[in-house]
C-alpha positions as CSV (number, residue, x, y, z in Angstrom):
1,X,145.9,108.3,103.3
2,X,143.7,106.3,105.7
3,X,143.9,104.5,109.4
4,X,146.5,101.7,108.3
5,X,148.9,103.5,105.4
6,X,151.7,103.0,108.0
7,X,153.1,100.4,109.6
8,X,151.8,97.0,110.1
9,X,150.9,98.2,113.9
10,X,150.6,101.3,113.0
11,X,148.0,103.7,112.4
12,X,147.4,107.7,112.3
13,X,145.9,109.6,114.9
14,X,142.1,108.7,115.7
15,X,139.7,111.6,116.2
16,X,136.4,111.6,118.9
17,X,134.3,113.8,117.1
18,X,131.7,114.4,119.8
19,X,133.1,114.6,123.8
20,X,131.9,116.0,126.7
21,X,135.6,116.7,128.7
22,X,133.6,117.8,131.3
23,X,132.0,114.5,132.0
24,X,135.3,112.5,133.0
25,X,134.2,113.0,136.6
26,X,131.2,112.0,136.3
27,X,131.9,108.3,137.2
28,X,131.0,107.1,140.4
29,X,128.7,110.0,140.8
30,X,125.4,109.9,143.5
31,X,122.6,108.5,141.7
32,X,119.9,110.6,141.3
33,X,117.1,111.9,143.5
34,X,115.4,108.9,141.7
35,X,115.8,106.9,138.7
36,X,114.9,108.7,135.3
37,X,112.1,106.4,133.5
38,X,113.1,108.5,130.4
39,X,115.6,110.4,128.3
40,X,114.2,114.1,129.3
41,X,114.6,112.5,133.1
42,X,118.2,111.2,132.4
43,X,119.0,115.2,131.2
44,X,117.0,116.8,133.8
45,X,118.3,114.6,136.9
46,X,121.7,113.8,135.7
47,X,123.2,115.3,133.5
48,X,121.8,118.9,133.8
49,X,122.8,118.7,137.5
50,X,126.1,118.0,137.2
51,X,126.6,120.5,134.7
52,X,125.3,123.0,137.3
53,X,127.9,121.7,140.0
54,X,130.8,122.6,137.9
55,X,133.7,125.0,138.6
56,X,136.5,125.8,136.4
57,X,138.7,124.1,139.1
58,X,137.0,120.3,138.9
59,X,136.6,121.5,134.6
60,X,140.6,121.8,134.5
61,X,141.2,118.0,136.3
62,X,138.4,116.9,134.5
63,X,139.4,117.7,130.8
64,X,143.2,117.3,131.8
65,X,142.2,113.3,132.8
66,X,139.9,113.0,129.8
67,X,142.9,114.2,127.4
68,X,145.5,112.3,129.1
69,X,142.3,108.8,128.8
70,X,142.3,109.8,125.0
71,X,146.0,109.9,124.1
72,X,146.1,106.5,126.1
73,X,143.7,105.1,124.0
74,X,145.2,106.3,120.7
75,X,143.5,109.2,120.2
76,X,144.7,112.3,119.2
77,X,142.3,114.9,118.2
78,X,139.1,115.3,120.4
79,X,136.2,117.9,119.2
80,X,134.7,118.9,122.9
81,X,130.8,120.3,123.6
82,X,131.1,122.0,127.2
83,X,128.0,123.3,129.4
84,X,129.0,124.5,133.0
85,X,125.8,127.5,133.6
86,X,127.8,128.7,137.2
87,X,131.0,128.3,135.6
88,X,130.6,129.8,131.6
89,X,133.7,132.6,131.1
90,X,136.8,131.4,131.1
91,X,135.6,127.8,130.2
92,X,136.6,127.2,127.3
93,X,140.1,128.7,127.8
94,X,140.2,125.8,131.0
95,X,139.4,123.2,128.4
96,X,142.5,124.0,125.5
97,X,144.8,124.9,128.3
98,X,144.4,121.6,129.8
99,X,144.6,119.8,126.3
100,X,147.4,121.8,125.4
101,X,149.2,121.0,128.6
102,X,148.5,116.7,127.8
103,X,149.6,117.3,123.8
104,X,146.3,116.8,122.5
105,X,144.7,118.5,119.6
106,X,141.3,119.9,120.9
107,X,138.2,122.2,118.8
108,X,136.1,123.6,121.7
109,X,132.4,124.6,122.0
110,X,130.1,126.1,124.6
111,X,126.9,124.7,124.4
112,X,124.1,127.4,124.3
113,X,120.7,127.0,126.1
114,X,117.9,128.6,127.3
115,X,117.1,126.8,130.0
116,X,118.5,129.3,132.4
117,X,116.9,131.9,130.7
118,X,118.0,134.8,128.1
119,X,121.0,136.2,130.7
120,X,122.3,132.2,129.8
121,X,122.1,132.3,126.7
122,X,124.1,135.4,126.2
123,X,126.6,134.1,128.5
124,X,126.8,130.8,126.3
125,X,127.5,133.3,122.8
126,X,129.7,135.8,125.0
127,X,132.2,132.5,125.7
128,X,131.8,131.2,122.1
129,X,132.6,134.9,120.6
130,X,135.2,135.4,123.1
131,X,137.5,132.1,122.5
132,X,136.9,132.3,118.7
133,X,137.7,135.6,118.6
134,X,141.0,134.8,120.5
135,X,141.9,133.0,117.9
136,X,141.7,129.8,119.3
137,X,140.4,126.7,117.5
138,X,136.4,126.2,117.8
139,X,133.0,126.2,117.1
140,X,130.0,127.6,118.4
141,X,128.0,125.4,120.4
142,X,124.7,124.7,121.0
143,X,122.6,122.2,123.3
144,X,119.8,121.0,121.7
145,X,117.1,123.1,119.2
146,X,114.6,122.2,121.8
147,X,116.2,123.8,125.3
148,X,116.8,127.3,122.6
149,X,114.5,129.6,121.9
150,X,114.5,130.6,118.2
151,X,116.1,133.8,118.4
152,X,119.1,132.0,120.0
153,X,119.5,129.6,117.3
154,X,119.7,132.3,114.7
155,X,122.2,134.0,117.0
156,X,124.3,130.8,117.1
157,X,124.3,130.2,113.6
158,X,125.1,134.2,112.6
159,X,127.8,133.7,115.0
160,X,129.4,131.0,113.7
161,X,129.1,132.5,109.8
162,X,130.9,135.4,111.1
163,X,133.8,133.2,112.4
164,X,133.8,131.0,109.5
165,X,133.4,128.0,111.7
166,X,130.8,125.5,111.9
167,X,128.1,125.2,114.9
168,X,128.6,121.8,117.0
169,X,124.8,120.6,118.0
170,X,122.8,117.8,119.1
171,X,120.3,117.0,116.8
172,X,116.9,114.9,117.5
173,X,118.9,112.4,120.3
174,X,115.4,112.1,121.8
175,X,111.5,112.1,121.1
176,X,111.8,115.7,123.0
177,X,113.7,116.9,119.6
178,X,112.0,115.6,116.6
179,X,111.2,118.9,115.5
180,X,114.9,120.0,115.1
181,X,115.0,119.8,111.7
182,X,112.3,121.9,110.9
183,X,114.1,124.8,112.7
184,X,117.6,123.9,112.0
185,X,116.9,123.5,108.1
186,X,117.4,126.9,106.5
187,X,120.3,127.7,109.6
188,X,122.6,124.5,109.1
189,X,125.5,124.6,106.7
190,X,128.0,121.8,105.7
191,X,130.3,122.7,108.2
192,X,127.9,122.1,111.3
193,X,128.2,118.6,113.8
194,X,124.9,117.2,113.4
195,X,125.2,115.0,116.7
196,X,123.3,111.9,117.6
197,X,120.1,112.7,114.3
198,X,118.5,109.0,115.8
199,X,115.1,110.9,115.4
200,X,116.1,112.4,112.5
201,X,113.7,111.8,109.2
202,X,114.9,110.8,105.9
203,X,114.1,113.0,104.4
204,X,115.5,115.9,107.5
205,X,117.0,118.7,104.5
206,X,119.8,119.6,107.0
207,X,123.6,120.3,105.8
208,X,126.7,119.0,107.8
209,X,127.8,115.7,109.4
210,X,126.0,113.4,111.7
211,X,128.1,112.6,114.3
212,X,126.9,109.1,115.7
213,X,127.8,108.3,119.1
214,X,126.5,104.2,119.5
215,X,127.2,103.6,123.4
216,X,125.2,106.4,124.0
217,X,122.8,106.0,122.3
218,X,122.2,102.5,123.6
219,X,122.7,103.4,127.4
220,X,120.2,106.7,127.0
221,X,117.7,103.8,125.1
222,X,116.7,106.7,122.6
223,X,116.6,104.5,119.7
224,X,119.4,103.4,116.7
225,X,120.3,106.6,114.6
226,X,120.9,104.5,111.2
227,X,123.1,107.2,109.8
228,X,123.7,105.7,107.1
229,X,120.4,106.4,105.8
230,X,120.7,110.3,106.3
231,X,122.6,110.8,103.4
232,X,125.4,112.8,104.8
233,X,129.0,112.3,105.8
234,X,129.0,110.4,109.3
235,X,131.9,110.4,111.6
236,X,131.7,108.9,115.1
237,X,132.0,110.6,119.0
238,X,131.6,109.0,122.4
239,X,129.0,111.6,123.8
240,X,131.5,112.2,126.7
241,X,131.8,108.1,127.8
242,X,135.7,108.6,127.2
243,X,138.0,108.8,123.7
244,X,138.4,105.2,123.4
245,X,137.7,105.3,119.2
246,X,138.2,101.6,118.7
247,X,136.0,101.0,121.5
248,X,133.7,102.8,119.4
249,X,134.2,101.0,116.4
250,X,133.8,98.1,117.7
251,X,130.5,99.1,119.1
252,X,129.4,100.8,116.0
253,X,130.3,97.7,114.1
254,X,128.2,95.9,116.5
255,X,124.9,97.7,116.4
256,X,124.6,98.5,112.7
257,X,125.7,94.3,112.3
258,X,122.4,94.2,114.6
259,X,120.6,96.4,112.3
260,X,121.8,94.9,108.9
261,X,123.3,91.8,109.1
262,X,125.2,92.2,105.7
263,X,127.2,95.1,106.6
264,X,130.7,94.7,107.1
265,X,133.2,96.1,109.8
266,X,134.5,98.7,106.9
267,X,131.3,100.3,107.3
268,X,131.9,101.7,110.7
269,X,136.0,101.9,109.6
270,X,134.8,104.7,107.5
271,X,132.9,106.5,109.9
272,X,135.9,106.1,112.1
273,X,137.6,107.8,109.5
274,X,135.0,110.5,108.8
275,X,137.1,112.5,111.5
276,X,139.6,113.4,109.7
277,X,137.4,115.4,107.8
278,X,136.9,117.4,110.8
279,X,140.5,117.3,111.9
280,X,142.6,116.5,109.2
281,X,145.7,117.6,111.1
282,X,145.5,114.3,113.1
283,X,146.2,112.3,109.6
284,X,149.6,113.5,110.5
285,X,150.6,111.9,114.0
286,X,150.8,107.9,114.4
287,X,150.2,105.7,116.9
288,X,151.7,102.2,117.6
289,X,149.9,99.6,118.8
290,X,150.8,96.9,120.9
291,X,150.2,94.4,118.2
292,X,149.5,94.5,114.3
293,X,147.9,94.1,111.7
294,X,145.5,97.0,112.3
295,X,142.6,96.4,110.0
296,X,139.1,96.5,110.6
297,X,137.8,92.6,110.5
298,X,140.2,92.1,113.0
299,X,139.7,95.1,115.3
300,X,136.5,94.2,115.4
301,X,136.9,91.4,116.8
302,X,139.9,91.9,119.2
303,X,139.4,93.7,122.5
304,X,142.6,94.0,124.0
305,X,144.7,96.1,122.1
306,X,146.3,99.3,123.5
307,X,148.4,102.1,122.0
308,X,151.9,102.0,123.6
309,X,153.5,105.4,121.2
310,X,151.7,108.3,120.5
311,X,153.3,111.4,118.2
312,X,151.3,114.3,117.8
313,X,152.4,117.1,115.2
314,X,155.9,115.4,115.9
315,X,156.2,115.4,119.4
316,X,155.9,112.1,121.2
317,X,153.2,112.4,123.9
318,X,153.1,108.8,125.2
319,X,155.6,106.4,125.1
320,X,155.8,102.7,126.1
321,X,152.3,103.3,127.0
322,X,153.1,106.1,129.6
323,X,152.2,110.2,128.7
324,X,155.4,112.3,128.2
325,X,153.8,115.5,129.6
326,X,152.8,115.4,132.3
327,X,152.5,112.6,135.6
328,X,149.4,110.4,135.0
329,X,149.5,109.4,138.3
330,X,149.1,113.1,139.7
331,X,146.3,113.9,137.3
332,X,144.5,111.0,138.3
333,X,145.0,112.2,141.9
334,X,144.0,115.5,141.7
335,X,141.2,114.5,139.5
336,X,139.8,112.2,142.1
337,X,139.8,114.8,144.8
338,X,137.8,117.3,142.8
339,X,135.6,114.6,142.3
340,X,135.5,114.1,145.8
341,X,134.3,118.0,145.4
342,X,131.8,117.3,142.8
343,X,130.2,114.5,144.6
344,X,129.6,116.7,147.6
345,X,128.2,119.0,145.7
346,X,125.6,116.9,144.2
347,X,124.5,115.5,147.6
348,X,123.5,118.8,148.4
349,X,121.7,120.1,145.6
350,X,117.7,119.6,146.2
């Protein structure tokens, strides 16, 4: 069963296989204390800052309006990467109680690092250990090879064999991580999320699936992944710029068209698709859209369609367009006030 076995308007579930929940606050954030001229800048006076300002109280409106984005956008499974270094026990539980309250299928991951030295990489493991062993659906997470020291990557990876679950990376985004392979090589296993891989070599001997996140890419300007030339299954993500999957494809279509101008939209169908490898529960819910066919050549091309039903394991979660769960308008209204919060707090940080 693919995308389109349904209905003419129909189609299953789609799947972000790479989100940052914690991000969905992020826009309209202060700029920076000045503008990054690179991608280790963009991390270091962006990103990595806000991750620092978060509380479990702005990470439960923030995930809660990122889930409610993705069902309104079709989506129905979302595998999340989290980093909040003030905020790390309890995270993860924030982030699939908040999903579970919208109706969303969720696979959560903390995303280990050293970069607030050994005590914060513990804490990162503790929280992966700690939800996985609650029996709750996840990975174990980790930034980036290049913010861990080795000894925390082997952690991370014994971790994850001991759970039976795979570890959910990022993988040579930048020039800062070119040597991820190398370390990752003899760790990685084919259940791992190889994310981003843009400065991956051909020839990179790593196991998993690339998860190729386009917009990203393009915004950070860290290059064109390719993945078609790593040899390895490829489904895509957003990188936390929302759940909106055919806003993806389209994008994906877009870029690799750039790159190759024989390629065809089913290309980047199938790494739509490649998600339900990762989450083939969401083969099972449906989505309506508000006009059919639904086939790639003409999503490609066709910006304006919306999902007006969503069923999730058999429970309608949005209807006529509108969520069943919960009110959209208060979680947009509570979500704006903690990022009223947020926003304060990065004004004051040095």
């Amino acid at each position: 069963m693919d995308l389109t076995d349904l209905q003419s308007n129909e189609t299953t579930g789609l799947v972000c296989a790479h989100h940052h929940l914690y991000s969905s606050l992020a826009r309209g954030m202060p700029a920076p204390p000045r503008s990054p001229t690179s991608f280790f800048e963009i991390l270091e006076l962006v990103w990595w800052r806000l991750d620092r300002a978060l509380d479990l109280e702005m990470l439960k409106w923030s995930a809660k309006l990122g889930a409610l984005e993705a069902i309104e956008s079709g989506t129905t499974a979302i595998i999340d990467h989290h980093e909040s270094p003030n905020a790390i026990e309890g995270s993860l539980d924030v982030i699939a109680d908040a999903c579970a309250e919208i109706g969303i299928r969720v696979v959560c991951s903390y995303g280990v690092t050293d970069r607030h030295g050994p005590e914060g990489a513990a804490k990162g493991l503790e929280e992966n250990a700690r939800f996985l062993a609650s029996g709750r659906r996840g990975m174990v997470g980790i930034h980036a090879a290049f913010t861990c020291e080795n000894e925390t990557l082997v952690a991370a990876a014994e971790m994850a064999d001991h759970f039976g679950v795979g570890v959910h990376i990022h993988v040579a985004e930048g020039a800062d991580d070119r040597g991820a392979a190398q370390r990752l090589k003899d760790l990685s296993r084919d259940n791992w999320l190889l994310v981003h891989g843009v400065h991956l070599p051909d020839n990179h001997e790593l196991r998993g699936t690339v998860i190729h996140n386009p917009r990203s890419n393009m915004n950070n300007s860290v290059g064109y992944a390719a993945p078609q030339r790593l040899r390895l299954p490829v489904a895509l993500g957003t990188d936390g710029i929302g759940a909106a999957m055919l806003d993806e494809f389209r994008v994906a279509y877009a870029r690799v068209r750039e790159h190759d101008i024989t390629t065809t939209p089913e290309t980047a169908w199938n790494w739509l698709e490649g998600g339900y490898q990762l989450v083939p529960e969401a083969l099972q819910d449906r989505v309506a859209w508000s006009e059919g066919p639904v086939d790639p050549w003409r999503l490609a091309y066709h910006t304006n369609i919306r999902a007006e039903f969503v069923e999730i394991g058999g429970e309608v979660v949005l209807n006529n367009g509108v969520a069943t769960r919960i009110d959209p308008q208060e979680v947009r209204a509570k979500a704006a006030e903690q990022a009223k919060r947020l926003f304060t707090k990065l004004d004051d940080m040095p």
